[in-house]
C-alpha positions in Angstrom: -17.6 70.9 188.2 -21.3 71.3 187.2 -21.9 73.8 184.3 -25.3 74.9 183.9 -26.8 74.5 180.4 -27.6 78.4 180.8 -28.0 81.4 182.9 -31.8 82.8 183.4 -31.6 86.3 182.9 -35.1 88.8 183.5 -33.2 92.1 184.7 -30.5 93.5 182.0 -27.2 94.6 183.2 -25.3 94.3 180.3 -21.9 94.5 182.0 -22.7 91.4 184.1 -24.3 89.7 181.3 -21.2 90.4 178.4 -19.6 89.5 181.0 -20.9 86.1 181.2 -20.9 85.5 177.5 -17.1 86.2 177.2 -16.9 83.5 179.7 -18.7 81.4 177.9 -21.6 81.0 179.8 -24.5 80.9 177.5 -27.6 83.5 178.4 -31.2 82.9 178.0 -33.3 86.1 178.7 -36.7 85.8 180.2 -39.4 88.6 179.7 -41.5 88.5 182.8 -44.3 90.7 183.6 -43.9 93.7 185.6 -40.2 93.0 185.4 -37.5 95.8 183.2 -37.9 93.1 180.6 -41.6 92.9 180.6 -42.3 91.1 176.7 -40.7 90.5 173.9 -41.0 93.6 172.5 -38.7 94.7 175.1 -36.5 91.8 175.1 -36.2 92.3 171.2 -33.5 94.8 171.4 -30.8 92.5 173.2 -32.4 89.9 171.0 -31.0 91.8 167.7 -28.2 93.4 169.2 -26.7 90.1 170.7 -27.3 87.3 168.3 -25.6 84.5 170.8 -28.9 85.6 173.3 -31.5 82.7 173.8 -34.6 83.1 174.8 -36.8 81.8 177.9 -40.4 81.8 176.3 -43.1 81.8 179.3 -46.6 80.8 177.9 -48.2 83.0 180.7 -46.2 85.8 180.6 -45.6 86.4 177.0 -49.8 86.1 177.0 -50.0 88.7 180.0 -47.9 91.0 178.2 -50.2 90.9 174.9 -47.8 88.7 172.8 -48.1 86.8 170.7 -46.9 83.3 171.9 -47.0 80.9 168.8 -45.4 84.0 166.6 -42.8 84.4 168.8 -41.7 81.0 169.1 -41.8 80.7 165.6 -39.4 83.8 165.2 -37.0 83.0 167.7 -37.2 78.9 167.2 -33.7 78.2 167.4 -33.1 80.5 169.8 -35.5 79.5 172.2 -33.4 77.6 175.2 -36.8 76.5 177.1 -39.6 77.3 177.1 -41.8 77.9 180.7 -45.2 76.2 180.2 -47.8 77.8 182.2 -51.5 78.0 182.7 -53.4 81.0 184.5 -57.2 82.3 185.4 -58.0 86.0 185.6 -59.8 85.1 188.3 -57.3 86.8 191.0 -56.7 89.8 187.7 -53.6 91.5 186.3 -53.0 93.5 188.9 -49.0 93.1 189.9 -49.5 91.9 193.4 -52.4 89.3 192.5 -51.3 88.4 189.3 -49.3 85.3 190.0 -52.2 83.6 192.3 -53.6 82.5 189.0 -50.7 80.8 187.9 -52.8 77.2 188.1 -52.2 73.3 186.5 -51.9 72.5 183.0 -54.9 72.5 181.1 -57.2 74.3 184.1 -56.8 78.0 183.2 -57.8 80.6 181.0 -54.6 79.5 178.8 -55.5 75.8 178.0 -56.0 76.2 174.2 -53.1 78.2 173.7 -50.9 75.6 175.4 -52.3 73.1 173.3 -51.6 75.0 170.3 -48.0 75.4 171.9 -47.3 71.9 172.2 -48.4 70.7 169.2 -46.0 73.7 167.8 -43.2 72.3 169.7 -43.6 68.7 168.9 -43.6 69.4 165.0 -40.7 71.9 165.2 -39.0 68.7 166.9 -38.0 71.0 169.8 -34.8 70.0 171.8 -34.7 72.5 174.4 -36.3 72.3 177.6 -39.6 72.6 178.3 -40.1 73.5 182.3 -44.2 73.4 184.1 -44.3 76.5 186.4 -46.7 77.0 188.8 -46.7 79.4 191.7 -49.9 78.4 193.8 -50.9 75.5 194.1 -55.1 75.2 194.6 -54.4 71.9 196.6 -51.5 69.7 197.6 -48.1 70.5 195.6 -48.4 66.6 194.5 -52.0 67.0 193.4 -50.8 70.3 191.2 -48.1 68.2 190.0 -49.8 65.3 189.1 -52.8 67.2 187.7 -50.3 69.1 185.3 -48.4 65.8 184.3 -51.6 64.2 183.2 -52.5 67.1 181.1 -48.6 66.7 179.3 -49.2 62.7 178.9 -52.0 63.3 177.5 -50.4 65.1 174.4 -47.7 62.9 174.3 -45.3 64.7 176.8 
């Protein structure tokens, strides 16, 4: 029987998810933009108040919603299950419905010298967890994204 490594959580329903947990399932909460759980500010909460909690750290989204990405993998390191590398241009804005146009390749966006910064983070913390390239739109072919993005991550030893 396969058993996932965790369960991607970016709603809260805290009956469903103690649920889970008593079942052993491990939980890895996500703050996503314009979702209930938009930042770690408002993740922070379930965070303190359930210690077994991981966390899903999303380069773009934590940046969207004005945190700090660095301090808050630094905070939460061992509690960080993955992490969701992205890049993204303000060229398509913040708005909630254009937003998530600019998620673009590794390296190409407005976020390039933070994810540098976030790799080189990871590789001296020795990070174990997973580390997962998102990108909604592609600006060409899906390969081309792909390979684009791989490139970038070679490049700095990934």
């Amino acid at each position: 029987m396969l058993q996932p490594q965790y369960l991607y959580v970016d709603e809260w329903d805290e009956t469903e998810v103690q649920e889970a947990m008593d079942r052993g399932y491990t939980i890895g909460i996500h703050p996503h933009l314009y979702k209930s759980i938009g930042s770690i500010r408002e993740a922070d909460p379930y965070l303190q108040k359930f210690p077994q909690l991981k966390l899903i750290a999303d380069t773009a989204h934590l940046h969207l919603a004005g945190d700090d990405v660095l301090q808050t993998l630094e905070r939460y390191g061992d509690r960080v299950i993955a992490v969701h590398l992205k890049d993204w241009t303000s060229r398509f804005g913040r708005s909630p419905f254009r937003f998530a146009r600019g998620f673009n390749e590794l390296g190409q966006g407005d976020l390039k010298e933070l994810l540098q910064s976030v790799v080189a983070y990871l590789q001296r913390a020795d990070y174990r967890g997973w580390i997962i390239v998102e990108q909604d739109t592609p600006n060409g072919s899906p390969i081309d994204s792909a390979r684009i993005s791989r490139e970038w991550l070679s490049q700095r030893g990934l």
